[in-house]
C-alpha positions as a Python dict, from the first residue, in 0.01 Angstrom:
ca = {
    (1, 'X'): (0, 0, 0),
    (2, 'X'): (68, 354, -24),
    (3, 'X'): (-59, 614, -342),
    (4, 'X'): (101, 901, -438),
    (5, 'X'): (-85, 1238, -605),
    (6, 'X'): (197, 1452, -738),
    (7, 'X'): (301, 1786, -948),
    (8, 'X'): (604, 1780, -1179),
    (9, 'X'): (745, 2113, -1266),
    (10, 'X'): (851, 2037, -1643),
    (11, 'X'): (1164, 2247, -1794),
    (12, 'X'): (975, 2469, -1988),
    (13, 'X'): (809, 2552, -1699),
    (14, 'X'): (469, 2427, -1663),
    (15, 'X'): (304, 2192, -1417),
    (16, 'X'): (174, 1851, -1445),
    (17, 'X'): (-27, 1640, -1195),
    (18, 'X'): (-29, 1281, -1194),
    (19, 'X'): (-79, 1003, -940),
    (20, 'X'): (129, 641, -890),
    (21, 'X'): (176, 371, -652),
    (22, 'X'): (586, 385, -693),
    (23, 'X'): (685, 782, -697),
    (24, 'X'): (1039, 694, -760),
    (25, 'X'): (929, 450, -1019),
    (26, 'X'): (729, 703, -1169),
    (27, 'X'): (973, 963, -1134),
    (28, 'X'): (1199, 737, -1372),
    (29, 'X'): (969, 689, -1649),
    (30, 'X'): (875, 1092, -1658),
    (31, 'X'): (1242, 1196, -1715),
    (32, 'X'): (1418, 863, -1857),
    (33, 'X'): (1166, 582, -2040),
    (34, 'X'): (885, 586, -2337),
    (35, 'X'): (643, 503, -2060),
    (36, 'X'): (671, 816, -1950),
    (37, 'X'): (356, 1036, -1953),
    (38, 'X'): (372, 1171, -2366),
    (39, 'X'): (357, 1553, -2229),
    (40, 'X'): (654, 1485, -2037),
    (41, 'X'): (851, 1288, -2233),
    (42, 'X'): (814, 1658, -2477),
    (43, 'X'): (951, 1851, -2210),
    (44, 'X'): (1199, 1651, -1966),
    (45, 'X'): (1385, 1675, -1774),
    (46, 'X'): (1076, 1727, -1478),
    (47, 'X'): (1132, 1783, -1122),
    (48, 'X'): (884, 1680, -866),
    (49, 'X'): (757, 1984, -661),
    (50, 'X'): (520, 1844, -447),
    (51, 'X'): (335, 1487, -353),
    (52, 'X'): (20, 1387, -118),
    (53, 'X'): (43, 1001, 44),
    (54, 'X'): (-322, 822, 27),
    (55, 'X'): (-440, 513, 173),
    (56, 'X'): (-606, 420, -142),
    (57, 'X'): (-600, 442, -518),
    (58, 'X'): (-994, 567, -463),
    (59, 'X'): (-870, 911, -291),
    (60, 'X'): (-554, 958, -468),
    (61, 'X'): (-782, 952, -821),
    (62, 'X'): (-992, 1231, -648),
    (63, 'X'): (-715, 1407, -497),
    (64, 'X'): (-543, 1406, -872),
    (65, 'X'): (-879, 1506, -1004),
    (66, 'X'): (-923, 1831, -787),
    (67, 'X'): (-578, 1915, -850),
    (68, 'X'): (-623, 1956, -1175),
    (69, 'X'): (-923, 2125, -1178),
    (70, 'X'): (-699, 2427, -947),
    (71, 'X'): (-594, 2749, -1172),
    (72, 'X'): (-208, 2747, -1209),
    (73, 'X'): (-192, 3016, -930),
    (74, 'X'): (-378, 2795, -715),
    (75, 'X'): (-114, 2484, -802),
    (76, 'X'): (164, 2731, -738),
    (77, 'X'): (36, 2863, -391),
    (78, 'X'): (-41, 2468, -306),
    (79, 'X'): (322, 2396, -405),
    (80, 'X'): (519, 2709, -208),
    (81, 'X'): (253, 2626, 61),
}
């Protein structure tokens, strides 16, 4: 099985990083269903801008972890990269 780390570009602009065994799944619930992360159900519809595949759920929880830890510049730069 296959994990996704991933950044949503939300439509008021800002960024936010999450991680998921079924991206298109996931994708789904962010713009369409209440199960939906709640700070993107407030600003839908989101547009995924960039995704890392993982081997396991271990490294894609670090992976989501250091992403979020990056300055919005840094997300930006890792995005347009």
């Amino acid at each position: 099985m296959a994990y996704f780390v991933y950044i949503l570009r939300c439509s008021d602009g800002t960024l936010y990083t999450g991680s998921t065994n079924d991206l298109e799944k996931r994708l789904h619930a962010h713009n369409h269903l209440k199960s939906g992360a709640r700070y993107t159900r407030a600003r839908r519809p989101v547009k995924l801008v960039y995704t890392e595949k993982h081997r396991t759920h271990k490294k894609a929880m670090q992976r989501e972890y250091a992403l979020k830890q990056l300055k919005r510049s840094e997300k930006i730069e890792l995005i347009d990269g």
